[in-house]
C-alpha positions in Angstrom: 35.5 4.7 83.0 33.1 7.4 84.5 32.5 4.5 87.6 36.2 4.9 88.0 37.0 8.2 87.3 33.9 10.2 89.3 32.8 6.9 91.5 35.8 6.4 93.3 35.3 2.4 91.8 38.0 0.1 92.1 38.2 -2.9 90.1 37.6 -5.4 93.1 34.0 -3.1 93.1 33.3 -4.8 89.8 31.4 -8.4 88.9 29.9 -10.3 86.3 28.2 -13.2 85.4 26.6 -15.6 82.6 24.2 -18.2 83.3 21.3 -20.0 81.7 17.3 -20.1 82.4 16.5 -23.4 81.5 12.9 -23.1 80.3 9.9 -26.0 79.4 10.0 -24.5 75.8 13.0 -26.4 74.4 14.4 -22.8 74.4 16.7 -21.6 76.8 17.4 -18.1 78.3 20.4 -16.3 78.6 21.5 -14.0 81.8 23.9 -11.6 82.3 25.1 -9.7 85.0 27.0 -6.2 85.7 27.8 -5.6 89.3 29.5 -2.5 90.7 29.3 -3.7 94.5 27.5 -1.0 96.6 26.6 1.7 93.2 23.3 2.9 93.8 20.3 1.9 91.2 20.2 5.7 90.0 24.0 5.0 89.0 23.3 1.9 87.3 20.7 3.0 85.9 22.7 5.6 84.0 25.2 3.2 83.1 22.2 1.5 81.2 21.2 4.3 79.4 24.4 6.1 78.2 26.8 2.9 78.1 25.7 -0.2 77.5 22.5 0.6 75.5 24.9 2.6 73.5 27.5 0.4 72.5 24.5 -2.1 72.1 23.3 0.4 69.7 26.6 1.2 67.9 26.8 -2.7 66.6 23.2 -3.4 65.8 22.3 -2.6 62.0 18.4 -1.5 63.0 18.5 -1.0 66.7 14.8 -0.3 68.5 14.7 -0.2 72.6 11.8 0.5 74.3 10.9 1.2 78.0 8.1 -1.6 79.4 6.6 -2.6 82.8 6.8 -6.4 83.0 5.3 -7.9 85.9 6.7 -5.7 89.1 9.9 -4.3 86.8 11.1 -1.7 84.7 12.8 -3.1 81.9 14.2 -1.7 78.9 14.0 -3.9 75.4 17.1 -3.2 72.8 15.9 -5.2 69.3 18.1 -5.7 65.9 15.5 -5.4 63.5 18.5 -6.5 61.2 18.9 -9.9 61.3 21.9 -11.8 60.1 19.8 -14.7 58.6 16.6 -13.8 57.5 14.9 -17.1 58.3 15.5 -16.5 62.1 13.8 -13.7 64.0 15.1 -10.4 65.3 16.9 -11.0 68.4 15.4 -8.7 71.7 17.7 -8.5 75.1 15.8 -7.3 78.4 17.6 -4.9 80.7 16.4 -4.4 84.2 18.4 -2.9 87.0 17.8 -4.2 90.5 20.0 -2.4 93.2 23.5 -2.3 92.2 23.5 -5.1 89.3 22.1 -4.2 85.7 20.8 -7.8 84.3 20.6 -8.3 80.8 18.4 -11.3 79.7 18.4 -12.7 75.8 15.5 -15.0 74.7 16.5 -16.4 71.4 13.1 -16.9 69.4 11.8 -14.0 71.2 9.4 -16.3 73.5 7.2 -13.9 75.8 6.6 -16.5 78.2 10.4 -17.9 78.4 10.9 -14.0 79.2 8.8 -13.2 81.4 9.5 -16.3 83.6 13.7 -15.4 83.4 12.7 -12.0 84.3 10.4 -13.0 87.4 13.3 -15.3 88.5 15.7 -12.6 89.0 16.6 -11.4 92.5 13.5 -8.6 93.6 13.3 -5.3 92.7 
């Protein structure tokens, strides 16, 4: 609402998108993207921090983030420590923002290698 409201957005501003990282692993990555055409990283950046991590945050029983420097990015790691079934392990998402898309990527099985090659095929910082 604040794009909108102090942004001067319009919904045509706005896209998203889903897609899979296919990895060697057996596993497969999942990507997300938030695109407000033309925002500036600072911008999206704050959407990060005070929307989506948020509202990540409001639904997780045990919620953990944690700024990191993988490879050439900033990324941000949100964790549920709380996991629905015990015998699986605590689901992490990676957020990094690159320009005026935030990209969200979710490595079921928590594979660091899976991760590190979704997040080094995202467009470039």
């Amino acid at each position: 609402m604040e794009a909108f409201l102090s942004h001067g957005t319009a919904f045509d501003d706005l896209a998203s998108g889903l897609g899979i990282w296919e990895s060697d692993e057996g596993v497969d990555a999942f990507v997300a993207a938030f695109r407000i055409d033309g925002a500036e990283p600072a911008f999206m950046a704050e959407l990060l921090e005070e929307v989506l991590l948020p509202t990540f945050a409001a639904g997780a029983g045990e919620p953990r983030q944690e700024a990191l420097r993988i490879g050439d990015r900033d990324v941000v790691s949100f964790t549920d420590e709380a996991t629905f079934d015990p015998a699986l392990p605590a689901e992490t998402y990676y957020f990094t923002v690159v320009g005026d898309t935030i990209w969200m990527v979710d490595i079921p099985g928590g594979s660091e290698v899976l991760r590190d090659e979704a997040l080094a095929g995202l467009p470039p910082s």
